[in-house]
VOGU-3710 file (C-alpha; in Angstrom, 3 decimals, decimal comma):
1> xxxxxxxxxx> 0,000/0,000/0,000  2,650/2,428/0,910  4,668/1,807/-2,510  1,235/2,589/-4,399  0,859/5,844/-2,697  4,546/6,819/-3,637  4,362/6,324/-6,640  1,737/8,793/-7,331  4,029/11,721/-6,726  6,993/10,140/-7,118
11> xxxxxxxxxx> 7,595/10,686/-10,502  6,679/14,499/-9,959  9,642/14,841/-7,075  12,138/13,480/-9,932  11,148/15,439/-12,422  11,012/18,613/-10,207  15,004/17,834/-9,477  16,404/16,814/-12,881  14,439/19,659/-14,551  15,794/22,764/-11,950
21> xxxxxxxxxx> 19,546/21,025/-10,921  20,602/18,506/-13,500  19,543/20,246/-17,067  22,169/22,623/-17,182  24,657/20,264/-16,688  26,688/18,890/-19,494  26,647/15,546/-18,910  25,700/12,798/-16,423  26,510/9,440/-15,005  23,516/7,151/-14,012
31> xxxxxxxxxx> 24,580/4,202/-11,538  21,909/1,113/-11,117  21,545/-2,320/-10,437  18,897/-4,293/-12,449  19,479/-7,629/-10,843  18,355/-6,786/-7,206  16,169/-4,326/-8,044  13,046/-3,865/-5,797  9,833/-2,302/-6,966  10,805/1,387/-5,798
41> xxxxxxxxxx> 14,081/1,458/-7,687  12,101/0,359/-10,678  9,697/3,300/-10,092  13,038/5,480/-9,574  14,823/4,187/-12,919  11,410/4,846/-15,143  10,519/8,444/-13,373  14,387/9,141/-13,978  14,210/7,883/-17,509  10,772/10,223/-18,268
51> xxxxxxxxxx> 12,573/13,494/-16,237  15,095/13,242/-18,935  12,861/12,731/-22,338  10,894/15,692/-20,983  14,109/17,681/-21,349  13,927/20,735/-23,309  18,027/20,110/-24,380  19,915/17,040/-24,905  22,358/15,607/-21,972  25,210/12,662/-22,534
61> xxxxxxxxxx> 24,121/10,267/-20,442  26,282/7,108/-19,638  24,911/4,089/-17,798  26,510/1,494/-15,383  24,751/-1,751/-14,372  26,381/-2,942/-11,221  24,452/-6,362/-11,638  26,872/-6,885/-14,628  29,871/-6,023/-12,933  32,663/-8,293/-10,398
71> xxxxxxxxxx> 32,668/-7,825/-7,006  36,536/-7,804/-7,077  37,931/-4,475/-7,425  41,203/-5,780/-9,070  39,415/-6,744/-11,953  39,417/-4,228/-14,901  35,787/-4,190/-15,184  34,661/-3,523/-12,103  32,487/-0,282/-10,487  36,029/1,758/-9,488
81> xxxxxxxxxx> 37,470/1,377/-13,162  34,071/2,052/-14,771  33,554/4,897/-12,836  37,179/6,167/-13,743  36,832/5,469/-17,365  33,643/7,667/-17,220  35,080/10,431/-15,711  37,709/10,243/-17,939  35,884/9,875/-21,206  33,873/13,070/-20,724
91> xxxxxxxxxx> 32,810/15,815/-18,830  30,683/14,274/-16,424  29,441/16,557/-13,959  26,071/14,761/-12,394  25,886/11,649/-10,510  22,358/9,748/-9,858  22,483/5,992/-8,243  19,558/3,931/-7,783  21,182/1,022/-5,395  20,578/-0,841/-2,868
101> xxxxxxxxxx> 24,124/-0,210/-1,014  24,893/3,510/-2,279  28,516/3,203/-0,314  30,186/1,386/-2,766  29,964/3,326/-5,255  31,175/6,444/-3,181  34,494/4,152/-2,766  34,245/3,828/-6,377  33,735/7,092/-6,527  36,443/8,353/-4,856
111> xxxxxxxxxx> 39,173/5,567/-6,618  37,839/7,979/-9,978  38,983/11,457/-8,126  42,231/9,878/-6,904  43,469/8,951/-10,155  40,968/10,433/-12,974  42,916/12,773/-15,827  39,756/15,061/-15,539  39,587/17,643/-12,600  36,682/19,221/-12,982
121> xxxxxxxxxx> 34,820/19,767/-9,636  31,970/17,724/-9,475  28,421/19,477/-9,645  26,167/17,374/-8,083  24,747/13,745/-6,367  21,524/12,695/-6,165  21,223/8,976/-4,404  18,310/8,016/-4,857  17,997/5,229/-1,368  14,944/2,890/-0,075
131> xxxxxxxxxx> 16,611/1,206/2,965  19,790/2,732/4,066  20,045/4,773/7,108  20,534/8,554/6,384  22,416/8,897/9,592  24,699/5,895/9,002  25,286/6,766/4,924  25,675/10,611/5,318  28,328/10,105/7,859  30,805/8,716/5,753
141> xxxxxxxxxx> 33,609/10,973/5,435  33,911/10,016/1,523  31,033/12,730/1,365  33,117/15,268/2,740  34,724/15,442/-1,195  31,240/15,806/-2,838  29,088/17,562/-0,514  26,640/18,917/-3,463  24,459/15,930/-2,872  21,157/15,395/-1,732
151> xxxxxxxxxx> 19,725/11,746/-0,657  15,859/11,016/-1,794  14,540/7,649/0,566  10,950/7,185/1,597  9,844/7,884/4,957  10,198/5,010/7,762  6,209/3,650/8,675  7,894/3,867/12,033  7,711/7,125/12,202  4,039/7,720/11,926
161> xxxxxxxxxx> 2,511/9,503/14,567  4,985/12,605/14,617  3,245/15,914/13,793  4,209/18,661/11,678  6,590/20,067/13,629  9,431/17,714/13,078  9,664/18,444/9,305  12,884/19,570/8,680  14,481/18,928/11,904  16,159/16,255/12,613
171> xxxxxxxxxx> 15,086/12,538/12,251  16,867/9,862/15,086  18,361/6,902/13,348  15,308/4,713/14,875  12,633/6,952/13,244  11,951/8,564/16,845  9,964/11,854/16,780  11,661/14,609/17,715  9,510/17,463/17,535  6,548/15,811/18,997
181> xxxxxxxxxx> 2,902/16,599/18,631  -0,265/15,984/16,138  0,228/12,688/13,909  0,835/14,075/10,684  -1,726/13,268/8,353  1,011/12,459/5,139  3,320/10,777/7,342  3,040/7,370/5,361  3,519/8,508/1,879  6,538/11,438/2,505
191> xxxxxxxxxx> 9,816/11,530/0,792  11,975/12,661/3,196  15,093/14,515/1,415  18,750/14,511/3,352  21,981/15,608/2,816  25,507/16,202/4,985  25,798/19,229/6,725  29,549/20,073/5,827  29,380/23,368/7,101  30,415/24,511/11,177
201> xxxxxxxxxx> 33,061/24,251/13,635  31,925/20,591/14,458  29,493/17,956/13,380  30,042/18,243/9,528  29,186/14,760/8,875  26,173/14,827/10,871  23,004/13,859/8,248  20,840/17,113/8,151  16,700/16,955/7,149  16,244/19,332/4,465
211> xxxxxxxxxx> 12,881/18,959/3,506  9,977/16,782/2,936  8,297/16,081/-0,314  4,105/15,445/0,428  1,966/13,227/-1,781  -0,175/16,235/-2,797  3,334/17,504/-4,512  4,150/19,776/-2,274  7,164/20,218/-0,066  6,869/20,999/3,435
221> xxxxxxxxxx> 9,282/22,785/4,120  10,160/24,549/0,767  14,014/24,290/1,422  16,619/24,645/-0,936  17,535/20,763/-1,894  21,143/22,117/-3,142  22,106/24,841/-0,913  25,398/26,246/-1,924  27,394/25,079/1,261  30,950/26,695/-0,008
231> xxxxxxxxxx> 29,915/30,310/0,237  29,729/30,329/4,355  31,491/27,541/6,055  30,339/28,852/9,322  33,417/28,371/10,986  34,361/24,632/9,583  37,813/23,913/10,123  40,977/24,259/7,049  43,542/22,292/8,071  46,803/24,125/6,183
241> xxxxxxxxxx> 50,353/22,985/6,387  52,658/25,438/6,226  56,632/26,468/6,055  58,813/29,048/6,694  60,348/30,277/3,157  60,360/34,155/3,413  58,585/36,679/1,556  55,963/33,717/0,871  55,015/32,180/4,476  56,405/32,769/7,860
251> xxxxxxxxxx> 55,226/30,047/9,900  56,312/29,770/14,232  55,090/27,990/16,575  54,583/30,579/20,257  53,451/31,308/23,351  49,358/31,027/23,450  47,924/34,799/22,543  51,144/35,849/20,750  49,769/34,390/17,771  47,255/34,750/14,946
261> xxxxxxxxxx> 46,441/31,869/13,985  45,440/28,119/15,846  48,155/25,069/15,693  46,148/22,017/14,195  46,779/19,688/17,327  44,306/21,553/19,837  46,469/19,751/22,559  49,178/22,156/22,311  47,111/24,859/23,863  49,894/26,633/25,188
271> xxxxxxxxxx> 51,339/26,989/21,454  49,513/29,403/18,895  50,868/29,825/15,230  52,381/33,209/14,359  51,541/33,329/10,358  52,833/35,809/8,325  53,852/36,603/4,321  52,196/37,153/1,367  50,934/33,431/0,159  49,876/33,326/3,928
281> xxxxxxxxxx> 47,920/36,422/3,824  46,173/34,931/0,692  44,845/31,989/3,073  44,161/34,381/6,313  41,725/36,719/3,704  40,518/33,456/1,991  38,987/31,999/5,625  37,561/35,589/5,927  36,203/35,569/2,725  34,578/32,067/3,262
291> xxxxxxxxxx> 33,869/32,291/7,474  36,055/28,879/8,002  38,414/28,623/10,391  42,457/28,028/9,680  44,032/25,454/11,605  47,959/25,631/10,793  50,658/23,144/10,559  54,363/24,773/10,877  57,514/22,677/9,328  60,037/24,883/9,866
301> xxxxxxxxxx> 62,153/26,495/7,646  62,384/24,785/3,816  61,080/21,909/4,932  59,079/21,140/1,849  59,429/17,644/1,830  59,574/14,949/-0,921  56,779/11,683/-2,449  58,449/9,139/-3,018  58,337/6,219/-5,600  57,982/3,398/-3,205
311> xxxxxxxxxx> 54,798/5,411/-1,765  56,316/6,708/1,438  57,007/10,472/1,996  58,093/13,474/4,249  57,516/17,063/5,505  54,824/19,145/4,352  53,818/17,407/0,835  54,161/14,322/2,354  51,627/15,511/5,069  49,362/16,588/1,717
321> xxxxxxxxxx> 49,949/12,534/0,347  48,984/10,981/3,902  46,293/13,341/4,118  47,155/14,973/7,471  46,500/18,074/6,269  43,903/19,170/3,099  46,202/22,029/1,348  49,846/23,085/2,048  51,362/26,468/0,560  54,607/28,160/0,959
331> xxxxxxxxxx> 56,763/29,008/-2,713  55,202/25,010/-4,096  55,904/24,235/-7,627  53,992/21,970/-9,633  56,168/18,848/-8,643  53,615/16,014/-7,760  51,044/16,948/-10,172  49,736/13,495/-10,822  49,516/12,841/-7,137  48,163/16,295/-5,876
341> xxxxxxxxxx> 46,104/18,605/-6,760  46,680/22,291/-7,751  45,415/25,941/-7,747  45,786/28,741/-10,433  49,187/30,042/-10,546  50,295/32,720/-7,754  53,160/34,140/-8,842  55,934/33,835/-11,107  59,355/32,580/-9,604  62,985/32,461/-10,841
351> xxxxxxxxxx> 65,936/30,693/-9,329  69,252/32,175/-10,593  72,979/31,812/-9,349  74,793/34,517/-7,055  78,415/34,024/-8,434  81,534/34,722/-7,761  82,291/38,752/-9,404  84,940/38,931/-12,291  89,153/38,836/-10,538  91,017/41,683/-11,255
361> xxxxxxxxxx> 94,116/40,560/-13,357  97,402/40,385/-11,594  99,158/43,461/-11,409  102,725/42,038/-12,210  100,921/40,891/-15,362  100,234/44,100/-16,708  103,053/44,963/-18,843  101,797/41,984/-20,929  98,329/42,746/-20,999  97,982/45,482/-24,146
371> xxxxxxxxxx> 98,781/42,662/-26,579  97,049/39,079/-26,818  99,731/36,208/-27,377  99,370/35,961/-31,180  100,586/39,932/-31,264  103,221/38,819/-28,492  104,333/35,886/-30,834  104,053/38,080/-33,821  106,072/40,653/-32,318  108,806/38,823/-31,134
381> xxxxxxxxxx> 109,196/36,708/-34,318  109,723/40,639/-36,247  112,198/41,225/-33,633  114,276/38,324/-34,632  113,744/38,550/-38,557  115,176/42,372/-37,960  118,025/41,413/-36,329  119,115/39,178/-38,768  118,484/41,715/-41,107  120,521/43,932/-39,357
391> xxxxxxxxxx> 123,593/40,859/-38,923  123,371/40,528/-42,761  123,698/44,292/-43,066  126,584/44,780/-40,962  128,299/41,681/-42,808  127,891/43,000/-45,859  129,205/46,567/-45,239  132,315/44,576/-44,084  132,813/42,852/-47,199  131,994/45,953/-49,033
401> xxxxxxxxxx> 134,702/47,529/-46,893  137,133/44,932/-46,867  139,895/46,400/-48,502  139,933/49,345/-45,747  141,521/49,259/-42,407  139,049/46,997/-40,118  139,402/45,053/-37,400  138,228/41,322/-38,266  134,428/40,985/-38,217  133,042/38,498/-35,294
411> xxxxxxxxxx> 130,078/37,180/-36,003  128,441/36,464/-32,844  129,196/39,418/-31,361  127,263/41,151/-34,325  124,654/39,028/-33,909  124,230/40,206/-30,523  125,012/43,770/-31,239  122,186/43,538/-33,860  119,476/41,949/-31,716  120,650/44,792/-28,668
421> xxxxxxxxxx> 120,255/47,668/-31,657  116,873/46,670/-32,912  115,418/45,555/-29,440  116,133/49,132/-28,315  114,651/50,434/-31,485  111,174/48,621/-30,575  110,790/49,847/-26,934  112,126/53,899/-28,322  115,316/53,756/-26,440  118,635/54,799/-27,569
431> xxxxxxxxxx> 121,483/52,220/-28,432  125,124/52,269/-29,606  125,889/54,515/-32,425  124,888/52,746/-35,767  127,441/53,863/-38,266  126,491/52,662/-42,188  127,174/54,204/-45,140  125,133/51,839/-47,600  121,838/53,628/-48,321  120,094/50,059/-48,372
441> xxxxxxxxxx> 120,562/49,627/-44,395  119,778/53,615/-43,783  116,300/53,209/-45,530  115,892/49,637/-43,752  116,510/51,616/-40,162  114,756/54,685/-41,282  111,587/52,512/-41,708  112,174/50,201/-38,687  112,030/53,430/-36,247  108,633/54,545/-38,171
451> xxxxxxxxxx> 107,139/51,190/-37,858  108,492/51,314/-34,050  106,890/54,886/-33,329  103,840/53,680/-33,888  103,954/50,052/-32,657  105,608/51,758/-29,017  102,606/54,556/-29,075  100,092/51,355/-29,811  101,522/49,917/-27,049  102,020/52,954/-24,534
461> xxxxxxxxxx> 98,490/53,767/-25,022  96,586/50,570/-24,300  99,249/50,149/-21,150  98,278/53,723/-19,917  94,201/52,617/-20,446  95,014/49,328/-18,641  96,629/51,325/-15,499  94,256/54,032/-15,362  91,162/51,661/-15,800  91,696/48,062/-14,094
471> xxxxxxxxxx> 91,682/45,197/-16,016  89,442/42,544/-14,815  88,943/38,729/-15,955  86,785/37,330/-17,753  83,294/37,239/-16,071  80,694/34,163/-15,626  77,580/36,261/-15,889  75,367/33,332/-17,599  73,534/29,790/-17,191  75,634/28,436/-20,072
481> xxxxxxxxxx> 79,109/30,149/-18,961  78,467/28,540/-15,584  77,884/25,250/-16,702  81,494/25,397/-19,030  83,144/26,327/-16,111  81,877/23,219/-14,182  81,330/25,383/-10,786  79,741/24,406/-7,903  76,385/25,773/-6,478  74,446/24,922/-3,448
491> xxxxxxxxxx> 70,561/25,574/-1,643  69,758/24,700/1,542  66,840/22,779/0,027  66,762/19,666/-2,917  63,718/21,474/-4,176  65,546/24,157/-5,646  66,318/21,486/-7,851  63,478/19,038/-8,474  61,874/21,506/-11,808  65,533/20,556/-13,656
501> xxxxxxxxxx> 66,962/17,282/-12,169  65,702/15,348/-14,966  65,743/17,496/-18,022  67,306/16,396/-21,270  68,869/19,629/-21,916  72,638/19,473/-21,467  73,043/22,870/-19,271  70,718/21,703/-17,032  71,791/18,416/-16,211  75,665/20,189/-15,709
511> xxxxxxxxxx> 73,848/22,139/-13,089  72,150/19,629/-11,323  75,305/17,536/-11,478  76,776/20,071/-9,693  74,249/21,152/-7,695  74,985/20,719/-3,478  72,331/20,878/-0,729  74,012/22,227/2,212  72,998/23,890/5,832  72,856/27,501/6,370
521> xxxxxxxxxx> 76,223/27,453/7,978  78,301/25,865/5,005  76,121/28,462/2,854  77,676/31,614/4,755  81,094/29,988/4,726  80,658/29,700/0,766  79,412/32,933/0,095  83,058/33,793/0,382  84,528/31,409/-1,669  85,738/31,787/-5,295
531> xxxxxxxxxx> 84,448/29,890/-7,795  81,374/29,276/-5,806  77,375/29,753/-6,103  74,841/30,195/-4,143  70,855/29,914/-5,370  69,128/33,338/-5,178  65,609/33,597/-6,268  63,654/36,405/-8,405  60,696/37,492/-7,837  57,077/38,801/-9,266
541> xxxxxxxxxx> 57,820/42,291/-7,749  60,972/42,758/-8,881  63,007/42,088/-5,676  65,296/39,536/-4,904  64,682/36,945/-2,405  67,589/35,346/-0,744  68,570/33,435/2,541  69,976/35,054/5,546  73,633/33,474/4,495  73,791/35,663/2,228
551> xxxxxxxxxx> 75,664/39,177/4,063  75,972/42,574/2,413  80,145/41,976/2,607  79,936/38,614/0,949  77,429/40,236/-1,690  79,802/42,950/-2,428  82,235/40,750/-4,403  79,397/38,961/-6,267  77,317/38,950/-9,331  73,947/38,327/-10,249
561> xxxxxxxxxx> 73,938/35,995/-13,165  72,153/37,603/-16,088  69,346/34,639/-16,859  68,100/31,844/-14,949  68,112/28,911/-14,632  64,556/28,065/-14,998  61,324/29,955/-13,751  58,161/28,513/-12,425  54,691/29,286/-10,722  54,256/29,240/-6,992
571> xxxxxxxxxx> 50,583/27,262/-6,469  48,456/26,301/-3,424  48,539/22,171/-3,647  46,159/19,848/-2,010  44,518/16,517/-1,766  43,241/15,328/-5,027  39,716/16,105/-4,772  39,993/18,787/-2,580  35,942/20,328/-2,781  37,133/24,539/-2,043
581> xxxxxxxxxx> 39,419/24,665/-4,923  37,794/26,425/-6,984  37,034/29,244/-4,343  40,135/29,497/-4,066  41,117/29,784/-7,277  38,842/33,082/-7,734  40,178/34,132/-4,331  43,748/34,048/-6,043  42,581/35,914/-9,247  41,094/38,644/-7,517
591> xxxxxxxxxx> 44,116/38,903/-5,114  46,356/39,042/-8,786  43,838/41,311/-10,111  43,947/44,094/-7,256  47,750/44,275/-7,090  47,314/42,833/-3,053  49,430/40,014/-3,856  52,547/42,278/-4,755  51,769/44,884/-2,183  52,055/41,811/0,569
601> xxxxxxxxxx> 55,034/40,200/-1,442  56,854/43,943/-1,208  55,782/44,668/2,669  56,963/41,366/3,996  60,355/41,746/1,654  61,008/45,036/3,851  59,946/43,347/6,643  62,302/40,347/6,552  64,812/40,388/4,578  67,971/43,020/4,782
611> xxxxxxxxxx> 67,233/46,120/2,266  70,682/46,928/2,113  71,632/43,866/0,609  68,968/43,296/-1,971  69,700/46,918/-2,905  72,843/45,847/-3,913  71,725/42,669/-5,720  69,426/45,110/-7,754  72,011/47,382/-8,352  74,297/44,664/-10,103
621> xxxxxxxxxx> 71,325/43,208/-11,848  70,986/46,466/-13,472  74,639/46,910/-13,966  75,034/49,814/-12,225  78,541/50,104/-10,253  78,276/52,420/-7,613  81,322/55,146/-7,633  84,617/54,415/-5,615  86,662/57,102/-3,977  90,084/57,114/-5,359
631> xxxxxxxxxx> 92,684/55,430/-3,855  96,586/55,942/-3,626  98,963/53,383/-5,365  100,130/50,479/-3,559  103,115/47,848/-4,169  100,508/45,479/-6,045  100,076/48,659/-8,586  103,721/48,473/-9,707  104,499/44,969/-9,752  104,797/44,902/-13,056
641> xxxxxxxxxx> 107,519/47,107/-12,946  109,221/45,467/-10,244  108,775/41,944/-12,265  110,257/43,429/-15,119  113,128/44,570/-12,901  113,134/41,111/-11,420  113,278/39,302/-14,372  115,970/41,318/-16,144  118,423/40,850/-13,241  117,811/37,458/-12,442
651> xxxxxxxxxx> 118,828/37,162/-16,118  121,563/38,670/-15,643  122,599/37,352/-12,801  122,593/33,765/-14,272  124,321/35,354/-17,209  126,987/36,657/-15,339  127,799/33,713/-13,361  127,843/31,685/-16,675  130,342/33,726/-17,911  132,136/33,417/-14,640
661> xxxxxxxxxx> 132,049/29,719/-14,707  133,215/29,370/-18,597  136,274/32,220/-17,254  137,419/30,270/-14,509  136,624/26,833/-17,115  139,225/28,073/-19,360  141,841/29,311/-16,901  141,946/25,971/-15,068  144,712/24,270/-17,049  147,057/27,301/-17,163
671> xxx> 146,426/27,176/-12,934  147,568/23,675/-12,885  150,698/24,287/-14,910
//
């Protein structure tokens, strides 16, 4: 009797719901079982199947029959991989089940969110129940990930004899009255409508009445079936992990009332969370926005952690993977995108290398400097072919000569007469008197002393620019220079790392060969160091962002490399499935869109980090080199004098004792006679 009296306005209350919530969706997913069917979910299927021919627009529908389906979940065709193949074959954005055991396919359900290619948020649920227990179903905490649902199940005969004003209150698990008063004269033919109350500080699994749906068509209550529980969460708990990476998120556990925020152990009641920086300010306005209430996790200072292949995992995204927390932010690439879940790009950030700044060249080696060592080799090689110009000369003004008075010609003290002449020629300085009285050698020296004018004014020139202007090395101002030079560089975090370590580009994998994780400690120490980097980041406002290692002295003798090594976008991540993501996505856009986001990012880079030193890192990004108050000449400035003089006597010296030695050589018989 009491299925004959639903029926009458059953297929009304289905109509009423697919018609107003599921129409404008694109496309929907219709769960059933047709081998355990009992009469209502019959009269379910066929008032479902005439709501949507009476559709004024066409939906893709797809259709799973449980009854055809093995109970074993490894099997490919069972409920969790038919589920994910829909979800992945379309966007499917309604889900109605008519079963008998509605859990299973929320399991199901939820297998499709873990690992389904397509994100898109789910619209809504209808389950449409006959004997399950609203206060046993709606408790599961599956629902917590879909909470657009609404449960349709006909009203207990248990329950008659409650009057009126228990509609839409709610309805004890033994179909207990709990408003009390006149038997209600539609008790026997309502269908009651339920759904998960989500929302508040406590209780959000607790099954909520929404409404009642009479057998004259009517609803008792009039309630919204769908109401939009995202847009006031009254209060309901975020739990956020969080780390300390300054200008993003500045995350400390202290004393209880120092703090702004609640730890999410409520044990440690002597502990609040001081939360600061400008990703953290996007999650302090978000809660504001939305009326929930942030519970924060602190890790500590680049504690980002790492997912692992063999399914384990540690610090803050490993938190996100065991589901300890629901959303973690704090500078997060996109590293574990087919594990987590996402939000819209924050803000852009670049990692570059703070280098070593370009040596001045060694004084001593100045007097070289002006010419490279082809000019050098050229040079000295036209020094030589002169003097043996100048040997032949001389030798043939003696035979020219011959029959005159002259002492007899020695060759190798012409030679070295010649190469002393024409030496002193090159370098302008005056040598013994040249006396020739052939025109051929006259016109030969005539143009050797023009060609040396100008080759010693050449010279003198670039040697006065060289002391007047230091000469520095070359500098390794790029990516690509600093992988030839096969340097070192370090980060106190392997994160800094995980966007490049397993690139096919052959720069990159020379930097992450060379790339060191090291404590804050080693990092100061090496900020010192030649031939040394140390990972600097850039960011969306135009300031630098760099660790407290780094000191205005060591800074000083640095560079900024011109490029980076790779950029990336900072994003909130989360569970997969995570139901406020898309709040928070708009919450992000409108943060972008009203310049907030780089008025935090800019107050908490004055607030934390030192301005003297990033003004200098801008400054040599720019390439502007601040002015220098002269200085006076030190012993390093004239080295290469001093070398010279060096050199030359310990020439000489040798020289000298030579000669000595072949003196006293020749002498020795004579002594012994």
């Amino acid at each position: 009797m009491l299925l004959a009296q639903q029926l009458v306005h059953l297929t009304t209350l289905i109509q009423i719901i697919v018609s107003q919530y599921f129409s404008p969706l694109s496309s929907l997913l219709i769960v059933h079982n047709s081998t355990f069917a009992t009469q209502l979910q019959l009269a379910y299927l066929d008032a479902l199947q005439l709501a949507l021919r009476n559709l004024s627009r066409p939906l893709l529908l797809q259709w799973i029959d449980v009854a055809e389906l093995p109970d074993d979940e490894s099997q490919p065709d069972a409920i969790e991989w038919q589920v994910l193949r829909a979800v992945n074959a379309s966007v499917t954005e309604g889900f109605i089940t008519v079963l008998p055991q509605t859990a299973r396919f929320l399991h199901a359900r939820y297998f499709a969110t873990r690992n389904a290619n397509v994100r898109l948020k789910d619209k809504l649920y209808l389950f449409l129940c006959e004997h399950e227990e609203p206060r046993d179903f709606l408790s599961m905490d599956i629902l917590q990930f879909y909470p657009h649902h609404l449960m349709v199940r006909p009203e207990k005969q248990a329950n008659k004899g409650c009057g009126r004003a228990d509609v839409g209150g709610f309805v004890g698990g033994n179909g207990g009255c709990v408003g009390g008063g006149l038997p209600h004269p539609y008790r026997d033919i309502n269908l009651e409508l339920w759904t998960q109350k989500f929302v508040g500080a406590s209780g959000n699994s607790d099954a909520i009445f929404l409404d009642a749906f009479l057998p004259n068509e009517t609803f008792a209550n009039r309630a919204e079936l769908y109401p939009n529980k995202l847009l006031n969460l009254q209060r309901r708990t975020l739990r956020l992990g969080s780390i300390t990476y300054v200008p993003y998120t500045v995350t400390n556990y202290v004393a209880a009332g120092v703090g702004n925020e609640d730890p999410i152990n409520p044990h440690k009641a002597n502990r609040t969370i001081a939360y600061d920086g400008s990703e953290a300010n996007i999650m302090r306005t978000f809660c504001e926005v939305h009326n929930c209430h942030l519970r924060v996790e602190a890790y500590g200072a680049d504690n980002w952690g790492s997912i692992y292949d063999n399914e384990t995992a540690d610090g803050m995204l490993g938190d996100i993977y065991k589901q300890r927390v629901e959303l973690a932010i704090g500078c997060i690439y996109n590293w574990y995108n087919g594990i987590t879940e996402t939000s819209h790009t924050i803000a852009r950030s670049a990692v570059t290398i703070l280098g070593p700044a370009p040596v001045p060249l060694q004084a001593w080696f100045t007097d070289i400097m002006p010419f490279n060592g082809g000019t050098w080799l050229l040079l000295i090689s036209t020094i030589f072919l002169c003097s043996m110009v100048l040997y032949i000369l001389r030798y043939s003004n003696y035979l020219l000569a011959k029959h005159s008075r002259q002492r007899q010609f020695v060759h190798a003290e012409n030679v070295e007469k010649s190469a002393l002449d024409i030496y002193a020629l090159f370098i302008q300085q005056p040598s013994a008197p040249l006396t020739f009285d052939r025109f051929a050698t006259r016109f030969f020296l005539a143009t050797l002393l023009c060609a040396t004018i100008t080759l010693e004014n050449i010279y003198s020139g670039q040697l006065k620019s060289l002391l007047t202007v230091p000469l520095y090395g070359a500098p390794v101002d790029t990516i690509g220079k600093w992988a030839q030079a096969q340097w070192k560089w370090a980060a106190p975090s392997i994160v800094w790392l995980h966007t490049v370590e397993k690139s096919h580009l052959l720069t990159e994998q020379i930097l992450a060969d060379n790339f060191e994780v090291r404590d804050y400690s080693y990092l100061y120490n090496a900020s010192f160091q030649p031939n040394y980097g140390l990972g600097i980041e850039r960011l969306v406002s135009g300031a630098f962002n760099f660790g407290n290692y780094v000191t205005r002295e060591a800074v000083e003798n640095r560079i900024v490399l011109h490029d980076d090594i790779y950029f990336d976008w900072t994003r909130a991540v989360s569970i997969r499935g995570w139901t406020l993501m898309p709040q928070l996505n708009r919450h992000i856009r409108a943060c972008q869109e009203s310049g907030l986001y780089v008025h935090w990012e800019l107050e908490n880079v004055d607030k934390y980090l030192d301005k003297k030193t990033g003004q200098i890192l801008l400054n040599q990004a720019s390439g502007y080199v601040p002015k220098k108050a002269p200085n006076p000449l030190v012993v390093d400035d004239i080295s290469a004098a001093l070398f010279v003089l060096a050199f030359g006597f310990t020439i000489a010296g040798c020289v000298l004792f030579l000669e000595r030695l072949h003196q006293w050589l020749l002498h020795l018989p004579h002594r012994r006679n």
